[in-house]
Rosetta silent file (secondary structure, phi, psi, omega in degrees, C-alpha in Angstrom):
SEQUENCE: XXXXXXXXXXXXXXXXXXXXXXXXXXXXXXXXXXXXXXXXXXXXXXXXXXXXXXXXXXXXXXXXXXXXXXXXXXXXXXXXXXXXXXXXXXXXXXXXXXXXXXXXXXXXXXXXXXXXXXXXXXXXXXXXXXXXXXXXXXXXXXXXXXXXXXXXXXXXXXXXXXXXXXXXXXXXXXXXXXXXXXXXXXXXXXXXXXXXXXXXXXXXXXXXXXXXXXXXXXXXXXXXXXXXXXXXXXXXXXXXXXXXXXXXXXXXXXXXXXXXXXXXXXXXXXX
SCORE:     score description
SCORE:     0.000 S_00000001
   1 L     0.000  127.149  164.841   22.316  -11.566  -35.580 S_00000001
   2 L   -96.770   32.402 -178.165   22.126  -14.525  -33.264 S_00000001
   3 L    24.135 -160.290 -164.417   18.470  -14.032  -32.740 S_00000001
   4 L   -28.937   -1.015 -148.204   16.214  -15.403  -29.654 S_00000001
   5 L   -90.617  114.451 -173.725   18.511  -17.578  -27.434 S_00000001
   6 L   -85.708 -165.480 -175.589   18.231  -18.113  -23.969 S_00000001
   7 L   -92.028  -28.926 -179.275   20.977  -19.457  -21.511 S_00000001
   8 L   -48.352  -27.878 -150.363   19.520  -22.286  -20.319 S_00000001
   9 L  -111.509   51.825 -164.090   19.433  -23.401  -24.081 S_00000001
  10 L  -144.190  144.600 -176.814   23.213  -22.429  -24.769 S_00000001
  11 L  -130.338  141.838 -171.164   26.339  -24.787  -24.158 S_00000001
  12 E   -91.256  119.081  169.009   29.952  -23.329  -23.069 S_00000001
  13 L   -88.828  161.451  146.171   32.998  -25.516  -25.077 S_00000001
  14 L   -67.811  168.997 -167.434   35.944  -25.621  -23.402 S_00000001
  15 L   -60.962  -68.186 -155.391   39.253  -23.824  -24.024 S_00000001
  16 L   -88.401  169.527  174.542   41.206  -26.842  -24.587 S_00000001
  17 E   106.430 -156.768 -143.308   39.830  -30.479  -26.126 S_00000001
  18 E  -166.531  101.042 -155.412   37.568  -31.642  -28.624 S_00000001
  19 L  -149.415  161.519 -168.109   33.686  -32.266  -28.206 S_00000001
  20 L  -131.862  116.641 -164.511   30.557  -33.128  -30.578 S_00000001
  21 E  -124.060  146.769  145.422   27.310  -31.054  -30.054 S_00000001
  22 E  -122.629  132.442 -174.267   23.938  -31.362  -31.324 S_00000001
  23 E  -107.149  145.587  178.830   21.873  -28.298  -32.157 S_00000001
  24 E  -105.325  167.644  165.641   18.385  -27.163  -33.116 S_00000001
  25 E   -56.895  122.110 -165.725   17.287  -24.284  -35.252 S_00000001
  26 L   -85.644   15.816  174.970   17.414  -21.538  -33.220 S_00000001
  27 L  -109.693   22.775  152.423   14.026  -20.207  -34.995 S_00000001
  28 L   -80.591 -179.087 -174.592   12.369  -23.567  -33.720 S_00000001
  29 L  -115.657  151.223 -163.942   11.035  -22.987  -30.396 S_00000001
  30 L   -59.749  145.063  177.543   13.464  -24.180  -27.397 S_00000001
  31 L  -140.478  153.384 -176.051   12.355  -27.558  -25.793 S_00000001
  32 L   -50.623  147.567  178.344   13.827  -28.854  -22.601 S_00000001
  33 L    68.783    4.049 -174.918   16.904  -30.502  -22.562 S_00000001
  34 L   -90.019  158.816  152.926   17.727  -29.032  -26.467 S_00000001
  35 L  -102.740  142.499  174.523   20.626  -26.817  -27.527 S_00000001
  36 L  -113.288  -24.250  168.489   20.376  -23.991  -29.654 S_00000001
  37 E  -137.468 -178.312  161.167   23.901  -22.647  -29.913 S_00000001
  38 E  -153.418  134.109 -167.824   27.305  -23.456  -28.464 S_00000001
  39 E  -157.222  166.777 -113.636   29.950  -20.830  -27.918 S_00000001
  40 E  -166.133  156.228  155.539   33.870  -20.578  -26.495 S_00000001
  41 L   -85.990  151.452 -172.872   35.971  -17.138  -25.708 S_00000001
  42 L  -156.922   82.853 -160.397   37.965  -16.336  -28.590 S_00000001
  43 L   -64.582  -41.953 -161.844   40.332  -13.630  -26.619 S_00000001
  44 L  -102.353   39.929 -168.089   42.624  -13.303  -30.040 S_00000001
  45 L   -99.572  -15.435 -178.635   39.291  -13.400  -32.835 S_00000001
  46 L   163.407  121.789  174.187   40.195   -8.782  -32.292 S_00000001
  47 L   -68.569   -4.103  172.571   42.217   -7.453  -30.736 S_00000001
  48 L  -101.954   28.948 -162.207   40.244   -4.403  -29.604 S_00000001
  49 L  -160.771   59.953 -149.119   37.807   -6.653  -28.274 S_00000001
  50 L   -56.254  -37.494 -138.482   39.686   -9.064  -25.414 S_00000001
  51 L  -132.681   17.421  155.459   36.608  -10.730  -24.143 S_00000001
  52 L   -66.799  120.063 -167.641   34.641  -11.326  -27.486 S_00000001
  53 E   -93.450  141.144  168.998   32.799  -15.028  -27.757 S_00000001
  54 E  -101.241  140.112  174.097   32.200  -16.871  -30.738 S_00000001
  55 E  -137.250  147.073  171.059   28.640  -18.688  -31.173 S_00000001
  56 E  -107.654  156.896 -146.957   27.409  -21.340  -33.200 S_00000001
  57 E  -174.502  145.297  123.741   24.085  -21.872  -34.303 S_00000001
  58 E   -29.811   48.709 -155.896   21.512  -23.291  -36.693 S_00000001
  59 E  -104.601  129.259  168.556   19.446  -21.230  -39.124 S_00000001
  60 L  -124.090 -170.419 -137.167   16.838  -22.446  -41.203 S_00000001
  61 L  -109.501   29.691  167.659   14.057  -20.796  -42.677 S_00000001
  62 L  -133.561  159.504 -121.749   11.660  -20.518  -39.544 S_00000001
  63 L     7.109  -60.293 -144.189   10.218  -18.568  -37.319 S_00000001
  64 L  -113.121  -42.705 -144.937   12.941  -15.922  -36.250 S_00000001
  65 L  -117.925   -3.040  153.392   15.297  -16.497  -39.513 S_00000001
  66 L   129.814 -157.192 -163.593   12.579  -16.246  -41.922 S_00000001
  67 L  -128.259  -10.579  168.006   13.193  -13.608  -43.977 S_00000001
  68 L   -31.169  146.622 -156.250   17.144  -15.285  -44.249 S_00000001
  69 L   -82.465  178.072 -162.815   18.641  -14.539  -47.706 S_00000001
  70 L   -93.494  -17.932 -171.037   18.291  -18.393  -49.589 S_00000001
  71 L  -113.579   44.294  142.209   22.323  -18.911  -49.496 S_00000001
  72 L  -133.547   12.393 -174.221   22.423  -18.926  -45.389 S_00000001
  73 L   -79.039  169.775 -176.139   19.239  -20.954  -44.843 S_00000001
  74 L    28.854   48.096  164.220   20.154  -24.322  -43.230 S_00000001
  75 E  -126.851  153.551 -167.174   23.606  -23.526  -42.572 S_00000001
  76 E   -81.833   91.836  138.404   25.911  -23.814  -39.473 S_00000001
  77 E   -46.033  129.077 -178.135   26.857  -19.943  -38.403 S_00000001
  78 E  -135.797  107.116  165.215   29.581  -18.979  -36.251 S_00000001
  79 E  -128.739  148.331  151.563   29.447  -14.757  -35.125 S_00000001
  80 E   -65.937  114.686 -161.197   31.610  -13.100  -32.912 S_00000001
  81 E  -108.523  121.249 -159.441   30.035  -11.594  -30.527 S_00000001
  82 L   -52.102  142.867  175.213   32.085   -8.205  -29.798 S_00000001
  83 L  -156.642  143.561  179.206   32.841   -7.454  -25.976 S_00000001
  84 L  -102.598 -151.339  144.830   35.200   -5.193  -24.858 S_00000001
  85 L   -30.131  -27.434 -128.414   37.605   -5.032  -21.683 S_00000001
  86 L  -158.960    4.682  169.506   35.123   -3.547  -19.577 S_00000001
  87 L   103.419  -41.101 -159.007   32.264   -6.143  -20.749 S_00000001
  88 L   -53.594  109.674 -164.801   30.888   -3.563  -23.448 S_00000001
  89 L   -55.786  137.151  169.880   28.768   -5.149  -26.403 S_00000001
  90 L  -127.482   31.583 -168.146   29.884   -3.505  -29.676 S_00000001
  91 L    74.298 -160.072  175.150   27.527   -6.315  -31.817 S_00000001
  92 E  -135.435 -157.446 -171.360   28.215   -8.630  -33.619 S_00000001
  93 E  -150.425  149.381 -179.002   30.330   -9.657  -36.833 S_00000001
  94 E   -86.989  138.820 -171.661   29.421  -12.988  -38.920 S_00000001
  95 E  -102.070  -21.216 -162.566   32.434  -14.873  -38.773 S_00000001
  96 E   162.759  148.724  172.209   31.569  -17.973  -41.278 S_00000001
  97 E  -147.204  107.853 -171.427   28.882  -19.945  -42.932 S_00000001
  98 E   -94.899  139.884  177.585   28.603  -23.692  -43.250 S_00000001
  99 L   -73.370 -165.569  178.864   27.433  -26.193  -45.164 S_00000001
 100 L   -85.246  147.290  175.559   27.190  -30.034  -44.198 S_00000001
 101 L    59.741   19.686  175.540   30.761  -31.652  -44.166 S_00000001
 102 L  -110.275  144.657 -168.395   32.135  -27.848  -44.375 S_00000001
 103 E  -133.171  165.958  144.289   34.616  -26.480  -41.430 S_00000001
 104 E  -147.363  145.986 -171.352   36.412  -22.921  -40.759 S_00000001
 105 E  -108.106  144.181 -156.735   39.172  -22.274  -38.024 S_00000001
 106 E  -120.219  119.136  170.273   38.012  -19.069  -36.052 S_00000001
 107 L    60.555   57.637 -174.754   40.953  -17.168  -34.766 S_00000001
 108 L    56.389    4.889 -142.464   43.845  -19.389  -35.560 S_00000001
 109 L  -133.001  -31.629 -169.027   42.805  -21.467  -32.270 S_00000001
 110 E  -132.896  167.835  166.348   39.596  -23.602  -32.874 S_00000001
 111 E  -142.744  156.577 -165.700   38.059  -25.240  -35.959 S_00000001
 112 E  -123.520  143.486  163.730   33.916  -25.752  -36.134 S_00000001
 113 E  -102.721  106.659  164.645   32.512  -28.957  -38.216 S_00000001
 114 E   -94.636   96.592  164.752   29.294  -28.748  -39.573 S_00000001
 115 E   -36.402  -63.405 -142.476   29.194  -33.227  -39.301 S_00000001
 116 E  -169.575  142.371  161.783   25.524  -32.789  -40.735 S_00000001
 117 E  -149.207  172.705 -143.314   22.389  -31.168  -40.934 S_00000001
 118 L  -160.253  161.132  171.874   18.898  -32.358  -41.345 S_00000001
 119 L    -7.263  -73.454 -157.202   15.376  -30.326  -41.287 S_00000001
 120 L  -137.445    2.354 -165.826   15.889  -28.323  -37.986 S_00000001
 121 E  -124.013  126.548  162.671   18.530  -30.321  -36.470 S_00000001
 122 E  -117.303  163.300 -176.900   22.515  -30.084  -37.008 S_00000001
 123 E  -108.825  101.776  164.901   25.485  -32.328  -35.604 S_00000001
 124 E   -98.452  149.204  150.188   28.877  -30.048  -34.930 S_00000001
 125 L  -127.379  114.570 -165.621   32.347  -30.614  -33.516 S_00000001
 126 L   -77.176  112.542 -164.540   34.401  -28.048  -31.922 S_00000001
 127 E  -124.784  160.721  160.261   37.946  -28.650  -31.590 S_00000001
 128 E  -138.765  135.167  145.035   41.292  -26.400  -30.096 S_00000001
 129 L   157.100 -151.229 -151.909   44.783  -27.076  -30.028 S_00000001
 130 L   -99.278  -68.673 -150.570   47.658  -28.089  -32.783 S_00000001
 131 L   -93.226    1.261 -167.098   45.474  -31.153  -33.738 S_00000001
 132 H   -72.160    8.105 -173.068   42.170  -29.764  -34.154 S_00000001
 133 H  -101.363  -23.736  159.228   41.309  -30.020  -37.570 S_00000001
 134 H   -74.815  -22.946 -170.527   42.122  -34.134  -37.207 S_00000001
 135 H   -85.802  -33.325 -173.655   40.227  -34.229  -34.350 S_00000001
 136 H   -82.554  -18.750 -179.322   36.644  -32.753  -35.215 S_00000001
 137 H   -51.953  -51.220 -155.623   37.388  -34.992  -38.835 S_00000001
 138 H   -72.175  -51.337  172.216   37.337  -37.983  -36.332 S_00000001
 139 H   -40.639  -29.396 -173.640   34.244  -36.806  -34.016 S_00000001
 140 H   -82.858  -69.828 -167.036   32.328  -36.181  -37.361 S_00000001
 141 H   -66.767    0.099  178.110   33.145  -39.580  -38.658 S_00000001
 142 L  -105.516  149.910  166.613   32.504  -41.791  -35.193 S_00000001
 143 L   -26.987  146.838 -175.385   29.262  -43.077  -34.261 S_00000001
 144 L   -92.532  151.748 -145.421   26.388  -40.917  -33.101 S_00000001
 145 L   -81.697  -47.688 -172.339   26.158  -41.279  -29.288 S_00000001
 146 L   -67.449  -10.449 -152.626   22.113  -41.580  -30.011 S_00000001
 147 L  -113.691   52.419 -175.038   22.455  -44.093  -32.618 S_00000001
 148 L   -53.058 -178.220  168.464   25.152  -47.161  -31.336 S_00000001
 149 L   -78.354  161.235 -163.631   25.944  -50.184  -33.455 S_00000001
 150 L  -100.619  130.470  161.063   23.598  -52.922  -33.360 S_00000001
 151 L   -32.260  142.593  148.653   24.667  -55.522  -31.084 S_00000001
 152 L   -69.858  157.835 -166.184   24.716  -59.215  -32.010 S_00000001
 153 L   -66.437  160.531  179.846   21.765  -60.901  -30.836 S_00000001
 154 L  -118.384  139.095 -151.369   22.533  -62.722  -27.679 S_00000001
 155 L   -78.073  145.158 -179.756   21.628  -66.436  -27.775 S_00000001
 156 L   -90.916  136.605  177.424   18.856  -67.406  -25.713 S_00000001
 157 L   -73.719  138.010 -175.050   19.050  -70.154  -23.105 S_00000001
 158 L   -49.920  137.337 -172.652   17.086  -73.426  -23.822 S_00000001
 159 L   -73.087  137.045 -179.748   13.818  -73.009  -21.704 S_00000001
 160 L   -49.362  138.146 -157.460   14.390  -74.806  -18.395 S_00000001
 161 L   -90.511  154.488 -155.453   12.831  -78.247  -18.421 S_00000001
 162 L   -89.272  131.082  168.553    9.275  -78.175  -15.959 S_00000001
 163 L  -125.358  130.957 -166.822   10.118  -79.313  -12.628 S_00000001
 164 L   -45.433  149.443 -157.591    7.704  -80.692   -9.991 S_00000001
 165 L   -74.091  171.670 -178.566    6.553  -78.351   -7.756 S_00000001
 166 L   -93.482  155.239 -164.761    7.993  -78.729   -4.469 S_00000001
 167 L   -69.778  158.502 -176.611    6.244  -80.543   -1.470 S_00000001
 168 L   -76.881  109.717  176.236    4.040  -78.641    0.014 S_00000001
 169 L   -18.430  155.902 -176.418    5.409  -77.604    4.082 S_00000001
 170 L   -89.545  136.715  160.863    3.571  -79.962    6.824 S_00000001
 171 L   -41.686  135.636  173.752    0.349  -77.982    8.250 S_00000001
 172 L   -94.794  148.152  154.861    1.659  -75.980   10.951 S_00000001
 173 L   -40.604  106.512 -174.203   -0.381  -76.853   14.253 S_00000001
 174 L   -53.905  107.455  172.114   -3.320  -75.062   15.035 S_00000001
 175 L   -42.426  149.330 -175.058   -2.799  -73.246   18.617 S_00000001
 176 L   -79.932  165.433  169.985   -5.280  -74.297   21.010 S_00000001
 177 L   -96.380  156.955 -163.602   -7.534  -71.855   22.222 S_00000001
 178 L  -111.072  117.077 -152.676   -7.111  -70.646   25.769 S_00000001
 179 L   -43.669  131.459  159.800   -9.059  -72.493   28.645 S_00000001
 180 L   -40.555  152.078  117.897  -12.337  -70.761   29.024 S_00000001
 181 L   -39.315  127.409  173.053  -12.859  -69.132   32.962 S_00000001
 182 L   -90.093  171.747  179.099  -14.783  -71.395   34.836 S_00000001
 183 L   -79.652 -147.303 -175.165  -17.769  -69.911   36.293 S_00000001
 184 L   -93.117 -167.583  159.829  -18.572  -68.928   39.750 S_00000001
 185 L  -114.883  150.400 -160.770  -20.545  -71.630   41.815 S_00000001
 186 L   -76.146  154.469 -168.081  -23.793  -70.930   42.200 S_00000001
 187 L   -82.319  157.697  171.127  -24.978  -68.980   45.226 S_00000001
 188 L   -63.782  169.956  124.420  -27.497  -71.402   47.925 S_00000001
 189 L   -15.777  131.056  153.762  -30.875  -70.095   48.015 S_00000001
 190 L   -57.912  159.219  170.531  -31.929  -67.799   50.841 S_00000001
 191 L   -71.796  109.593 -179.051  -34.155  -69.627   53.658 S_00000001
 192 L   -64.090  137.607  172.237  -37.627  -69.781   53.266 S_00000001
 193 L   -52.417  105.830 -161.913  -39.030  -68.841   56.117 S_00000001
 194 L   -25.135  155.396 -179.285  -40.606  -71.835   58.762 S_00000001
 195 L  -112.769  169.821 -166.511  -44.154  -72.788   58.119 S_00000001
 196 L   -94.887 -169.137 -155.225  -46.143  -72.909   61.376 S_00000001
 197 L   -92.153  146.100  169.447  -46.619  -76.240   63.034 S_00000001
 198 L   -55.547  163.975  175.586  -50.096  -78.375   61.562 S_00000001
 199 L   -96.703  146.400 -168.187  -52.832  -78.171   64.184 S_00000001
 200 L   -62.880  151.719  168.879  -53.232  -82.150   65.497 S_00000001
 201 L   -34.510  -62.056 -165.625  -56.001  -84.062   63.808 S_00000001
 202 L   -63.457   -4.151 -165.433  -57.806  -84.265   66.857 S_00000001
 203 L  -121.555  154.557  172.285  -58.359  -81.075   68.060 S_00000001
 204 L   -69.826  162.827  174.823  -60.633  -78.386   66.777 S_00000001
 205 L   -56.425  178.618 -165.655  -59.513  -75.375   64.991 S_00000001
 206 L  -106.460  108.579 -152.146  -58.553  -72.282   67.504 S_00000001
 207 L   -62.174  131.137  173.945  -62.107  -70.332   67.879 S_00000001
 208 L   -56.773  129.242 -169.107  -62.036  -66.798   66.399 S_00000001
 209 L   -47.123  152.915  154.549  -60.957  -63.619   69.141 S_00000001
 210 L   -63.686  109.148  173.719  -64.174  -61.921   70.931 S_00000001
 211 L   -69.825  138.864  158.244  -65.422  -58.694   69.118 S_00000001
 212 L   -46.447  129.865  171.069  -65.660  -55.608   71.384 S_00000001
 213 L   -44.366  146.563  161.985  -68.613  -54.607   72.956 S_00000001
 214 L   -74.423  149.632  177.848  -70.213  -51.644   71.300 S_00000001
 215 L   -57.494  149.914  158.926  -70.269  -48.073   73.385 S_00000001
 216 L   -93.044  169.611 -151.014  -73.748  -47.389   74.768 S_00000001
 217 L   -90.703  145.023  172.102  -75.585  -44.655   73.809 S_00000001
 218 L   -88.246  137.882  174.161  -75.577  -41.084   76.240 S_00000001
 219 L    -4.660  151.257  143.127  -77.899  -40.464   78.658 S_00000001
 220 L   -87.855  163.315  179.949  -80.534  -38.318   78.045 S_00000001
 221 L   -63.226  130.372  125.803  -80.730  -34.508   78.719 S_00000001
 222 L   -26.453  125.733  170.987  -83.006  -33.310   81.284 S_00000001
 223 L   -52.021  132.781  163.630  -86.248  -31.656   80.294 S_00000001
 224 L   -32.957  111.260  155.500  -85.700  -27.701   80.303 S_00000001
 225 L   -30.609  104.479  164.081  -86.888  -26.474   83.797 S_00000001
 226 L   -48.207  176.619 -158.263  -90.359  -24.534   83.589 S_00000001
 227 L   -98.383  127.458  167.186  -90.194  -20.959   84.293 S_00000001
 228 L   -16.996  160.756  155.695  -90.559  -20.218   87.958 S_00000001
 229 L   -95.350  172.849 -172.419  -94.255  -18.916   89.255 S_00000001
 230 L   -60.583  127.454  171.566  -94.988  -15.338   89.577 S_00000001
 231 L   -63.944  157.868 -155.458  -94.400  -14.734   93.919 S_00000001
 232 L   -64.090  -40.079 -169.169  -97.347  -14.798   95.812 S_00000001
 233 L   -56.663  -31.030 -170.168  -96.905  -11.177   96.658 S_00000001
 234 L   -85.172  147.050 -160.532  -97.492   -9.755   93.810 S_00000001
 235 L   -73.663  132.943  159.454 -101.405   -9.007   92.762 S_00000001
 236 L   -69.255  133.370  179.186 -102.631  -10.619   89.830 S_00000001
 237 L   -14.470  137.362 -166.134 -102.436   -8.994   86.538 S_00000001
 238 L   -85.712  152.544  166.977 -105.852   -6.558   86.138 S_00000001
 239 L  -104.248  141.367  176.496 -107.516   -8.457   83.237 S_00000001
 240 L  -101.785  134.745  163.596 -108.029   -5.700   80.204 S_00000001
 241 L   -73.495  148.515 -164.877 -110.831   -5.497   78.546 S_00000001
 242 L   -50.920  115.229 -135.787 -111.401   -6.031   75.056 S_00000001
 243 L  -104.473  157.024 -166.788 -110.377   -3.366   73.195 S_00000001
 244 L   -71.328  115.297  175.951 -113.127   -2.062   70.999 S_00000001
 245 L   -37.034  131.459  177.568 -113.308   -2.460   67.373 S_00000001
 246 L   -35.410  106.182 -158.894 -111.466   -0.358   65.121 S_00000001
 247 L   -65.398 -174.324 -177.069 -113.789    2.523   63.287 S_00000001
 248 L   -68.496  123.702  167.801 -113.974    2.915   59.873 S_00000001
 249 L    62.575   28.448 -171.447 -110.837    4.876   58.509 S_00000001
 250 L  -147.569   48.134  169.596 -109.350    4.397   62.100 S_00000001
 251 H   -63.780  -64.732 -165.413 -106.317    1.470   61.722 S_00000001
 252 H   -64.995   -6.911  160.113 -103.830    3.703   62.619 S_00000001
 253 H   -63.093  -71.436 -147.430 -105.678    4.886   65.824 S_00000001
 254 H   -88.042   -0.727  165.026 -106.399    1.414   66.874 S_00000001
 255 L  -111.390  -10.546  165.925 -102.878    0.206   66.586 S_00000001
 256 H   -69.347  -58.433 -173.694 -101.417    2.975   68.535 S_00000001
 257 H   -54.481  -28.477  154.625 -104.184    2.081   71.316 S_00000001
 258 H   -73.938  -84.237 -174.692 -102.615   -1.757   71.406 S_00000001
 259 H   -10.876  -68.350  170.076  -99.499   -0.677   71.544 S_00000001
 260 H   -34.636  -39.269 -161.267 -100.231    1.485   74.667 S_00000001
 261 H   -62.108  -48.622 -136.451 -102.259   -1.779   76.331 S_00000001
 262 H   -90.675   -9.776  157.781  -99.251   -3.868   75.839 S_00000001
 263 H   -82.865   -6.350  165.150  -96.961   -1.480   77.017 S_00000001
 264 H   -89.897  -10.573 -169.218  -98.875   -1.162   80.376 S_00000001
 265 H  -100.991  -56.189 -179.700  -99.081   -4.834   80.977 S_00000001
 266 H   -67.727   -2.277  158.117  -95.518   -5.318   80.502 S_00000001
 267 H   -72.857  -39.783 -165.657  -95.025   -2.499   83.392 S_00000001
 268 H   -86.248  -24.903  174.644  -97.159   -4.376   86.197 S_00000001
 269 H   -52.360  -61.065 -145.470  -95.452   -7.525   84.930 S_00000001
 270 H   -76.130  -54.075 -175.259  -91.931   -5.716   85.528 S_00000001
 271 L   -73.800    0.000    0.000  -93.251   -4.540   88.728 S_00000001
């Protein structure tokens, strides 16, 4: 089985050439920028099976692999993964299983290198052609890409001897400030108004105006005109005699009988 592997984490070799891959465990769990297999078409690996891929791979004893029998843990695996004309998966078939410094050529065409392997990590090289079995020898044996040779040291130049600072630039000129506005000129004063002329020593002050007479009071009314006299023609009133005292129990009698006088006096009056 070539257990969990996605494509992101999967590398294509080419047909023709020579190339040096490093691979994780594929039961570790995928981390960016890692490989977990690397696998090639391998048209002539069966012939009933045109379009069948070979993959390479890592297994050690963890997560996914395990339950791996003890004589495939931490070995370099190459299966064939079956495909037919038409695409169709028919599984897969183990093709080889390598130790460190151990190789197998997979369909006459390529040979696989296990360089090295380590905990969870292995170094292969994948070769094709006529020459490929010299060529992954030499990829296994050249420096690893992560690891170069260490450089000679490179000599350091004698520290530069202290040099005076440099003069310091001439004060640039301050700019002037830009002439104020003058103000306005002041407005005159309005005119005070003339004072009158002094009065001469000699002469007296000017004598205060004459108050107005007061109204006089109106006439008086004429006394009411007495009431004409009676005309001569007429006789003088009869004098009435005294009308008699009132009896006893007799008011109402004796106020009818005034009544009467006084209504006879004001007839000869009228008349």
């Amino acid at each position: 089985q070539l257990g969990w592997i996605t494509a992101d984490h999967v590398a294509f070799a080419e047909p023709e050439g020579a190339e040096r891959y490093i691979i994780h465990a594929v039961g570790q769990p995928p981390a960016p920028s890692v490989l977990s297999a690397v696998r090639f078409l391998c048209r002539s690996c069966y012939a009933d099976y045109p379009n069948s891929e070979a993959w390479v791979s890592l297994r050690d004893d963890s997560g996914y692999d395990a339950d791996l029998p003890d004589d495939q843990r931490h070995h370099v695996q190459v299966h064939i993964r079956l495909l037919t004309s038409a695409d169709h998966y028919r599984g897969t078939r183990l093709e080889a299983s390598l130790r460190a410094t151990q190789e197998a050529r997979v369909a006459s065409s390529h040979v696989i290198r296990a360089c090295a392997i380590t905990a969870h990590t292995a170094t292969i090289a994948i070769a094709a052609g006529d020459t490929a079995a010299t060529d992954v020898a030499e990829l296994c044996n050249a420096p690893s890409p992560s690891s170069p040779p260490p450089r000679p040291p490179v000599p350091r130049p004698p520290p530069p001897s202290p040099q005076p600072p440099p003069p310091l630039p001439p004060p640039s000129p301050e700019p002037l400030p830009p002439p104020s506005p003058s103000p306005p000129p002041p407005s005159p004063p309005p005119p005070s108004p003339p004072s009158p002329p002094p009065h001469p020593p000699d002469l007296a002050p000017n004598p205060p105006p004459p108050k107005p007479p007061l109204p006089s009071p109106p006439p008086p009314s004429p006394p009411p005109h007495p009431p004409p006299p009676p005309p001569p023609w007429l006789p003088p009133p009869p004098s009435l005699p005294p009308p008699p005292p009132p009896p006893e129990g007799g008011g109402s009698i004796a106020l009818v009988a005034g009544i009467a006088g006084c209504v006879v006096s004001c007839a000869l009056l009228l008349a």
